[in-house]
GUDREN-895882 format. One record per residue (C-alpha): x, y, z; residue in three letters; residue number from 0. Coordinates in nm, 3 decimals, m for minus. Layout:
BEGIN
x,y,z,type,seq
X,Y,Z,Ala,NUM .
...
// end
This chain:
BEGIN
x,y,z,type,seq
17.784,m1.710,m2.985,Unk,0 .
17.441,m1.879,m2.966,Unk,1 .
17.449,m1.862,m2.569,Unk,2 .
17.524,m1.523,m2.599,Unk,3 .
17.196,m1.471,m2.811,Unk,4 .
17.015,m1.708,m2.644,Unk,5 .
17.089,m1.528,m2.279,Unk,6 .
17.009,m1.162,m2.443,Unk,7 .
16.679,m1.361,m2.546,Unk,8 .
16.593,m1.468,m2.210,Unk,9 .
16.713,m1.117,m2.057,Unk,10 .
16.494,m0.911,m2.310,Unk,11 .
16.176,m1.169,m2.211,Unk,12 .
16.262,m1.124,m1.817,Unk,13 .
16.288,m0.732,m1.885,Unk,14 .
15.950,m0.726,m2.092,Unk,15 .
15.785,m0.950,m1.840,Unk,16 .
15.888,m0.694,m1.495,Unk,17 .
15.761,m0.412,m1.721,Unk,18 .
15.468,m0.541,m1.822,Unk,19 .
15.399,m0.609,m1.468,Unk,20 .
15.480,m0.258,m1.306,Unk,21 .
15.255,m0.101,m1.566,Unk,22 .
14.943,m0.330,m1.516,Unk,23 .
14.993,m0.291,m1.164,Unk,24 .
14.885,0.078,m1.268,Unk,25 .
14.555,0.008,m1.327,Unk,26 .
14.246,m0.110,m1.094,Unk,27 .
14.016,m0.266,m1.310,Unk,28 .
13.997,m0.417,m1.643,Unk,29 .
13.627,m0.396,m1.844,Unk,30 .
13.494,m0.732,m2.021,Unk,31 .
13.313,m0.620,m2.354,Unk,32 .
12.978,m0.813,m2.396,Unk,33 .
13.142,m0.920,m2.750,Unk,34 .
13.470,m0.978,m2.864,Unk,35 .
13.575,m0.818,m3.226,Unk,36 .
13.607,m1.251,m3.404,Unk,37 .
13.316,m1.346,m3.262,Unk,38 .
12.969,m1.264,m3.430,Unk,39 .
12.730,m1.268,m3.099,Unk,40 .
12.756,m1.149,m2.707,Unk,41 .
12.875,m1.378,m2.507,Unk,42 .
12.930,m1.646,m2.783,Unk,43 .
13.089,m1.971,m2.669,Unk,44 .
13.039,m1.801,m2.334,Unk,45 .
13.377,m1.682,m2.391,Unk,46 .
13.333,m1.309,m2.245,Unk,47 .
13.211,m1.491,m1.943,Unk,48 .
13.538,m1.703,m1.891,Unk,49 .
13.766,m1.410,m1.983,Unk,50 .
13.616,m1.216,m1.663,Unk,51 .
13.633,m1.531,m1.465,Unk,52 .
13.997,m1.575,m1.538,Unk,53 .
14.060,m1.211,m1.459,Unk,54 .
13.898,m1.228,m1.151,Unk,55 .
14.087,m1.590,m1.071,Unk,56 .
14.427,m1.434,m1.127,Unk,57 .
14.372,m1.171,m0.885,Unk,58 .
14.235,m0.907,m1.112,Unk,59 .
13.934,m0.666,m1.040,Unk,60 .
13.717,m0.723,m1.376,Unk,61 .
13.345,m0.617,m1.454,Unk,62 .
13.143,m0.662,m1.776,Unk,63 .
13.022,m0.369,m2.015,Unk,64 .
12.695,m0.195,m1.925,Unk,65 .
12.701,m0.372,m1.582,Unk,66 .
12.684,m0.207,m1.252,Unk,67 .
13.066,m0.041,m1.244,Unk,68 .
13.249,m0.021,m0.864,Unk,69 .
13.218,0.358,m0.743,Unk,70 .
13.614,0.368,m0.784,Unk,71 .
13.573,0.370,m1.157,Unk,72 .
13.338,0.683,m1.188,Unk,73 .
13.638,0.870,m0.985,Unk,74 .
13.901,0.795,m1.230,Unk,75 .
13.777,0.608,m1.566,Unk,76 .
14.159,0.601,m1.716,Unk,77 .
14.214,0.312,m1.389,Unk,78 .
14.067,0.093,m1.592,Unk,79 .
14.181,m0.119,m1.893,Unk,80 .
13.952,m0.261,m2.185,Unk,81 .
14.021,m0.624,m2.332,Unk,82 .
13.928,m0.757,m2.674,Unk,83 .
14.034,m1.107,m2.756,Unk,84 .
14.191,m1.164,m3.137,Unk,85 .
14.234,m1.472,m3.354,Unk,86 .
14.534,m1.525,m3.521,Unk,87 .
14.550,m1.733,m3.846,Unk,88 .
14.685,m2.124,m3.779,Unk,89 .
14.705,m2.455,m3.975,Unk,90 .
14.545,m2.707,m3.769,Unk,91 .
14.510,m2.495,m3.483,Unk,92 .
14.269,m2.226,m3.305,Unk,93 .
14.481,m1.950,m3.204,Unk,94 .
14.378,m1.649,m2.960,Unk,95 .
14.567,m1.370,m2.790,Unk,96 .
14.450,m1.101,m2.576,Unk,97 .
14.512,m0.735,m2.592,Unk,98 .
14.445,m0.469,m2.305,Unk,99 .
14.380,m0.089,m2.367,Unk,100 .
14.377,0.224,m2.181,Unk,101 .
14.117,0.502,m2.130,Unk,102 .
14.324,0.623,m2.477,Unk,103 .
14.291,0.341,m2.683,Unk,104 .
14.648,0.286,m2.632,Unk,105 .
14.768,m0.106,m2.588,Unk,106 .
14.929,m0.170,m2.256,Unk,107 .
14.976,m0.490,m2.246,Unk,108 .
14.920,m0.837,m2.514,Unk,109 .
14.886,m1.184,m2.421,Unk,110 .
15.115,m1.451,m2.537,Unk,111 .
14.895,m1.633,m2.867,Unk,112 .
14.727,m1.901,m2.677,Unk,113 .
14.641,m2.275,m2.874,Unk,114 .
14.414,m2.546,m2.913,Unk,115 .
14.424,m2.873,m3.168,Unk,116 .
14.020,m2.910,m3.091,Unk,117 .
13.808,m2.880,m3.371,Unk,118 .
13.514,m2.866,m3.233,Unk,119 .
13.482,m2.440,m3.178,Unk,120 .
13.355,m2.442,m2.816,Unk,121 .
13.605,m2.635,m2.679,Unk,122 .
13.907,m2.478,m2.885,Unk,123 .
13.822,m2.090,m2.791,Unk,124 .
13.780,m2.177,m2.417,Unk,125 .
14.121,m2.393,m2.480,Unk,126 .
14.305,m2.142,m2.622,Unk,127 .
14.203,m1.827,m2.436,Unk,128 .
14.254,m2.057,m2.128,Unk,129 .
14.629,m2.120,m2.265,Unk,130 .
14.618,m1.693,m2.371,Unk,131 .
14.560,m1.613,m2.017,Unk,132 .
14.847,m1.751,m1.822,Unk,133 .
15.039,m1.434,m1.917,Unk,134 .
14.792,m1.255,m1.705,Unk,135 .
14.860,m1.526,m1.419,Unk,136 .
15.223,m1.497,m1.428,Unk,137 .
15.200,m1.107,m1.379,Unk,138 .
15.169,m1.198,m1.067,Unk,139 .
14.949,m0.906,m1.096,Unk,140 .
14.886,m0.642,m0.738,Unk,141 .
14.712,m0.282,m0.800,Unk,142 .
14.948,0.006,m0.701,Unk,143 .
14.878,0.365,m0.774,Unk,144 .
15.131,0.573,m0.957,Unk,145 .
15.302,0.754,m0.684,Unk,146 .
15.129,1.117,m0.762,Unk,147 .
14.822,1.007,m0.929,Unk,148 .
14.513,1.230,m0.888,Unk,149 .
14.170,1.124,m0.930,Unk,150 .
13.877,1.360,m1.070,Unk,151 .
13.571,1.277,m0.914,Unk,152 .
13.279,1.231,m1.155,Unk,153 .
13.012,1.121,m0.956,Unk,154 .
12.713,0.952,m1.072,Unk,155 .
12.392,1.149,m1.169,Unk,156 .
12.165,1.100,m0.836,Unk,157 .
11.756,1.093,m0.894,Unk,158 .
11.780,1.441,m0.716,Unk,159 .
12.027,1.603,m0.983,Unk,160 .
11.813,1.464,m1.249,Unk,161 .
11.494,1.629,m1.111,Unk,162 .
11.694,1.977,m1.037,Unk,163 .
11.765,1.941,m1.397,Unk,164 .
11.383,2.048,m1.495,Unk,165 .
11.307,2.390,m1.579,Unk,166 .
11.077,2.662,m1.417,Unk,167 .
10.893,2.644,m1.715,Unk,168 .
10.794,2.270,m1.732,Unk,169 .
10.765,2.276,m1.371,Unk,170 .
10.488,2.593,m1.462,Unk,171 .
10.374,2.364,m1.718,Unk,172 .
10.289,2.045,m1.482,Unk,173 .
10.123,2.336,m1.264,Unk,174 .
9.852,2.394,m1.536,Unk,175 .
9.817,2.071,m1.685,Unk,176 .
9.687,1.989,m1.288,Unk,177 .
9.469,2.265,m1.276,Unk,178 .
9.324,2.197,m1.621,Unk,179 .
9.233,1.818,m1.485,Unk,180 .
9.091,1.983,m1.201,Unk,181 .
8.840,2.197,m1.396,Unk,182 .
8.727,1.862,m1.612,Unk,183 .
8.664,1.682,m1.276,Unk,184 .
8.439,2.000,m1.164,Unk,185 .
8.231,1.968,m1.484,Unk,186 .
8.202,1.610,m1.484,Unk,187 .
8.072,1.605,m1.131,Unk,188 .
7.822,1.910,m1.243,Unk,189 .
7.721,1.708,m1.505,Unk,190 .
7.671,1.419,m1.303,Unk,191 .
7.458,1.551,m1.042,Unk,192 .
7.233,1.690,m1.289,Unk,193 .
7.077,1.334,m1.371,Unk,194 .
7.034,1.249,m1.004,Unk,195 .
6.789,1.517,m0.950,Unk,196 .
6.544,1.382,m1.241,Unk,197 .
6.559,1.015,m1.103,Unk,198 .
6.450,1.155,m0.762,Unk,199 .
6.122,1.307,m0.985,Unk,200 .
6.105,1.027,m1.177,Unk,201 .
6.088,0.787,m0.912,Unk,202 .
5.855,1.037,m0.718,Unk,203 .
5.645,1.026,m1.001,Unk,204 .
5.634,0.654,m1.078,Unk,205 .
5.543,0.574,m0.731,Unk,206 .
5.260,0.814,m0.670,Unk,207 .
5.096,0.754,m1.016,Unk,208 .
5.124,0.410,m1.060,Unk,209 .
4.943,0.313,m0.727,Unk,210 .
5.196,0.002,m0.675,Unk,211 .
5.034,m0.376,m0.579,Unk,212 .
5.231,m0.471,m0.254,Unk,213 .
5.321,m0.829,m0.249,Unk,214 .
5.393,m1.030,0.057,Unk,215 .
5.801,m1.028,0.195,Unk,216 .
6.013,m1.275,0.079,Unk,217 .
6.094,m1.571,0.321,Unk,218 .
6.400,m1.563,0.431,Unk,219 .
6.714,m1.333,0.481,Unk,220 .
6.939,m1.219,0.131,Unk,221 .
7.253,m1.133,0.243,Unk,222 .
7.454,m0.839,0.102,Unk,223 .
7.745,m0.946,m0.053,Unk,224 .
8.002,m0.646,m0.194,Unk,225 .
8.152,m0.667,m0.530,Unk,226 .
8.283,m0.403,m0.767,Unk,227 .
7.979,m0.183,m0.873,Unk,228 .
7.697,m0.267,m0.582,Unk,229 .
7.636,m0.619,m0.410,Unk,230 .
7.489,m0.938,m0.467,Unk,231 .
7.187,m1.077,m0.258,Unk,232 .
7.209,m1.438,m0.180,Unk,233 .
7.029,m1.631,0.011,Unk,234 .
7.086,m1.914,0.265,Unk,235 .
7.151,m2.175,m0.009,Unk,236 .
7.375,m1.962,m0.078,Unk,237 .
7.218,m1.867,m0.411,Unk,238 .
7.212,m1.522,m0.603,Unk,239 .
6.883,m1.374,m0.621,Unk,240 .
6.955,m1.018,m0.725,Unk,241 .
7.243,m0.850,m0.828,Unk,242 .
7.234,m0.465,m0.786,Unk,243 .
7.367,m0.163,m0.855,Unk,244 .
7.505,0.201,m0.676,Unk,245 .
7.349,0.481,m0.811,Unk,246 .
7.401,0.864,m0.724,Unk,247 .
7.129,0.821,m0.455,Unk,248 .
7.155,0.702,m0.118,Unk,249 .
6.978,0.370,m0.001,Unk,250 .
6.884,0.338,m0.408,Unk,251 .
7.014,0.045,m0.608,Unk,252 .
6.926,m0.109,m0.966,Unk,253 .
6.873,m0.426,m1.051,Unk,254 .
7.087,m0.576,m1.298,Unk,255 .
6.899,m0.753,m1.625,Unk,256 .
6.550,m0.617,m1.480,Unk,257 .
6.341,m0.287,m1.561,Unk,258 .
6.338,m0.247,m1.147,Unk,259 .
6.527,m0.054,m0.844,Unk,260 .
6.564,m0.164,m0.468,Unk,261 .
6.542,0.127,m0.226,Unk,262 .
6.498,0.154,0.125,Unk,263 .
6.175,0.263,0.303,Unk,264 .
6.177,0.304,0.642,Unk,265 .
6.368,0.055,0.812,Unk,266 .
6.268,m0.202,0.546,Unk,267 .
6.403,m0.240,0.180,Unk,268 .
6.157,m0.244,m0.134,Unk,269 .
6.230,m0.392,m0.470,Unk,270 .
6.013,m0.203,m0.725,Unk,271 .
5.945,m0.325,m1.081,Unk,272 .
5.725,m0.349,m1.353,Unk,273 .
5.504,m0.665,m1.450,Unk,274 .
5.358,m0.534,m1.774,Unk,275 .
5.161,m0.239,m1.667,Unk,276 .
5.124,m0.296,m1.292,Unk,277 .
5.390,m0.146,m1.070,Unk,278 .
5.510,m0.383,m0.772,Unk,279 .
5.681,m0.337,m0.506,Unk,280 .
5.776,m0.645,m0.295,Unk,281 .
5.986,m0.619,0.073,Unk,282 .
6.302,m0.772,0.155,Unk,283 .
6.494,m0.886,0.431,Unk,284 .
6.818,m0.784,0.359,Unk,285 .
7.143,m0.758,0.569,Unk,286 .
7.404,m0.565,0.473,Unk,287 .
// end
């Protein structure tokens, strides 16, 4: 009588087992959540990371959530499976079983409850789900479609569907929000061109009036030297003697932390500044 039971037993696990395996076979890939439902963090224990490297070990195609999913599974998202990873209640022991859903939330397949005497956590989750997992080995797992099966493509939104997606009227909008910046670079350049004309007469003025003293030329060539707003004139040392600035005239530069300008007269340059009352102007040898 018992090896009658006991043979039933074994024929009922045997059946199970070939099921189990023909419907797994079903399906092409099997997701990794980032978290399983007993555990209170992603990836805690690394455990989410050893489930997909089991998966993969045994001969199963596995990805995790959220990361870049195989083209295959945009054509036909019911091909894959989901797993979460339980605990079950144990004196003395860490017990763990997995569980496999489909596209339905339907279970297709659970683990045998794998163990572990550890007590240290780590090590008894990756013991246990270790243990859990050589159901999926002895699957002897090997993807075959359903004879049948169709696939609806869903293909992935390209960065051209996205910008077909945009409307005439935001396109319109984009139109006038250009034009608008257009007309406020118009009257800022108006605006700016406007000052330039009273340095000219201001200059004009300054030189004729004040009847500049004309020092000697420096000794020595200053060397232009470019930098964001003008140049800087060093000399051979090489030492900074002036720094200068561009201003909306041509061959006319200021002269940083001084009331004075450098300009260009003839084929010679002129720095022209104030010493109290007494305009001066004093030549340079400057190569630019």
């Amino acid at each position: 009588m018992k090896t009658n039971i006991l043979s039933a037993l074994i024929a009922f696990f045997i059946v199970a087992s070939v099921f189990s395996q023909e419907n797994l076979n079903e399906y092409k890939y099997i997701i990794v959540p980032k978290q399983f439902s007993f555990l209170k963090h992603p990836d805690e224990y690394r455990m989410n990371g050893l489930a997909k490297f089991l998966f993969e070990k045994y001969g199963y195609s596995a990805f995790m959530e959220g990361d870049q999913y195989p083209e295959g599974y945009f054509n036909n998202r019911c091909s894959a499976l989901r797993v979460d990873v339980f605990k079950e209640p144990g004196m003395f022991k860490t017990r763990l079983k997995a569980v496999l859903k489909d596209c339905n939330d339907k279970v297709v397949y659970t683990s045998k409850t794998g163990e572990s005497r550890e007590k240290e956590f780590g090590k008894a989750y990756n013991e246990s789900l270790r243990d859990a997992f050589l159901s999926f080995k002895a699957l002897n797992y090997k993807y075959t479609p359903k004879k049948g099966q169709t696939t609806t493509v869903v293909k992935q939104p390209s960065v051209v569907a996205k910008n077909e997606e945009i409307s005439n009227n935001e396109i319109q909008k984009l139109k006038e929000e250009i034009e608008t910046l257009k007309k406020q670079k118009q009257e800022e350049a108006k605006q700016v061109v406007a000052p330039k004309a009273q340095v000219v007469q201001t200059v004009t003025k300054e030189v004729v009036v004040a009847k500049p003293v004309v020092s000697k030329s420096m000794s020595g060539v200053l060397y232009a030297q470019e930098t964001e707003n003008g140049f800087q004139l060093v000399d051979s040392s090489p030492k900074v003697v002036y720094k200068i600035q561009h201003t909306g005239l041509s061959n006319v530069y200021l002269i940083e932390g001084k009331n004075a300008i450098i300009y260009k007269k003839g084929d010679s340059w002129v720095a022209e500044y104030y010493e109290g009352k007494t305009l001066k102007q004093e030549a340079l040898n400057i190569k630019f």
